[in-house]
C-alpha positions, 0 to 999 in steps of 0.5 A: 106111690106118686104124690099128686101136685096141684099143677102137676098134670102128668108124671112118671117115676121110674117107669118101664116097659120089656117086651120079649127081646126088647126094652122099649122104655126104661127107668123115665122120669118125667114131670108135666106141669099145668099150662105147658106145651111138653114135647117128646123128640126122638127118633121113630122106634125111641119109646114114643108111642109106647109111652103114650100107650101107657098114658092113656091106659092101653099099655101096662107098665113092667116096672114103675109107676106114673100119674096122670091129671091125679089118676092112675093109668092102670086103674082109672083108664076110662075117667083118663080117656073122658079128660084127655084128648088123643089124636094120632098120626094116622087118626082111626075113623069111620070113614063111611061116616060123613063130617058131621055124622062122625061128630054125632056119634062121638057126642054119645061118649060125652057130655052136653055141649060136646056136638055143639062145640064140634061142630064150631070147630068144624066150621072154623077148620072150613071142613066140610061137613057132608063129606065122608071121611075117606074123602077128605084130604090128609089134612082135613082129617087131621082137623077133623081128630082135632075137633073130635079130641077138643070137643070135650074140652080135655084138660090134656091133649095128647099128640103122638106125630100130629102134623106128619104128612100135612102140608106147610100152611096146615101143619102152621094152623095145628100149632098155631091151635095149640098155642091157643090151648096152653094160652087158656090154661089147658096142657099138651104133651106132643110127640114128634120128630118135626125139630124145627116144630117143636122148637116154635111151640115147646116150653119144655122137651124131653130127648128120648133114645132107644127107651131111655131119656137122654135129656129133660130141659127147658127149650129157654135152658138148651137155647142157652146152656149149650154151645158148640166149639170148633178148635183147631189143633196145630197137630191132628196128634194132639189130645185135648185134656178133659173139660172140667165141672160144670161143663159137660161134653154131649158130642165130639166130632174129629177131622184132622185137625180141627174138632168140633165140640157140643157142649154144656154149661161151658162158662166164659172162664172155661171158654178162655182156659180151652184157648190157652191149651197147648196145640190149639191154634183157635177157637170158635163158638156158636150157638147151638139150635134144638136140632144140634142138641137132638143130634149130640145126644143121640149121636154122642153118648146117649146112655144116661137119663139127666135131670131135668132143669127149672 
């Protein structure tokens, strides 16, 4: 049974879910804390959404258990959903209904001051709001679920490929929104495949791969554990020996004679002892993006689930 921390707003222990012929998440592990933006990077097809459904109550899971804002998806689906906002990447709407029609509908599932806050958001997303729905562009949809989602004033806000479709300037004020969320103590967990986006606003992010967690880290501690080295080899039939502990190897990519390495927690020690191996004639180290680790994790060996790092 998980123990519920006080500025622990989401976690899961050992948590997965089989369908038949498919196991779509398996054995995650995972802790969101109050305050923070937590980004789930994978492919489409690696978990994303299934693990969602489990957050909000509209998937049970076969194995584990999970917490959300101290209560259990299973059982307290509704109170979960009156505290969490969720907005999708295509957001299910009336589209009959016009922008502030759809406001006033959704008033009747909350609280006072829920229309009212509604409709400041409205304003300042500059949607306009005797339009209907399915007249609005993508984008003005998209703030439109935001508004409905915020209305409330959920401590959680949960986005499942928010910015997918919209164009540069509207994709920039999304993010932008959600740094504003975490700035006044609220949390976000986002789900995306947008690398480049989740780096700008991430604080930390978790690397999911066929329904596995290949990674839990910090975007600060992957900026600057990982490194990528290109050795080149004197003979393209020389073996390079293996990397001692602490430094991990994520991905190695051989061309002739010269190999390209991503690797993790490489001291300067190490760095030197691998210039010194026999056969190698040089060695370079750059630093790595988000995108490069994305990469070495699900193109390198993406079979186990680390620990997650402070």
């Amino acid at each position: 049974m998980i123990e519920h921390a006080t500025n622990l707003v989401l976690e899961t222990q050992q948590l997965g879910v089989s369908f038949p012929g498919c196991q779509a998440l398996e054995k995650v592990n995972l802790q969101v804390h109050k305050g923070t933006v937590f980004a789930l990077l994978g492919e489409n097809g690696a978990g994303k959404t299934t693990l969602i459904r489990i957050l909000t109550g509209f998937l049970q899971p076969t194995t584990g258990n999970c917490s959300v804002l101290g209560l259990n998806p299973v059982r307290d689906a509704v109170a979960i959903r009156r505290r969490v906002g969720y907005v999708s990447d295509a957001p299910a709407m009336y589209d009959w209904m016009r922008v502030d029609e759809i406001g006033w509908f959704a008033a009747s599932f909350y609280s006072d001051g829920y229309l009212e806050r509604y409709r400041e958001m409205i304003a300042g997303y500059e949607v306009p709001t005797d339009r209907k729905i399915r007249h609005l562009s993508k984008g003005q949809r998209a703030k439109v679920a935001l508004a409905l989602a915020l209305a409330h004033d959920p401590e959680l806000l949960i986005l499942d490929e928010p910015t997918s479709g919209l164009d540069p300037l509207v994709r920039r004020e999304f993010l932008e929104s959600l740094l504003e969320r975490v700035a006044d103590g609220r949390t976000v967990l986002l789900s995306s495949h947008q690398i480049n986006e989740v780096e700008r606003v991430a604080d930390q992010v978790a690397i999911l791969h066929q329904g596995k967690v290949c990674l839990v880290d910090s975007v600060q501690n992957l900026r600057e554990s990982f490194v990528e080295l290109t050795i080149g080899l004197a003979d393209p039939l020389v073996t390079l020996p293996e990397f001692e502990s602490p430094a991990e190897v994520f991905r190695t990519q051989v061309n002739g004679r010269q190999h390209r390495l991503v690797v993790r927690d490489l001291s300067p020690q190490q760095l030197e002892q691998v210039k010194s191996w026999q056969g190698v004639e040089h060695v370079a180290s750059h630093a790595t993006t988000l995108e490069d680790v994305f990469a070495a994790c699900l193109r390198g060996r993406p079979s186990s689930q680390h620990s997650a790092r402070s």
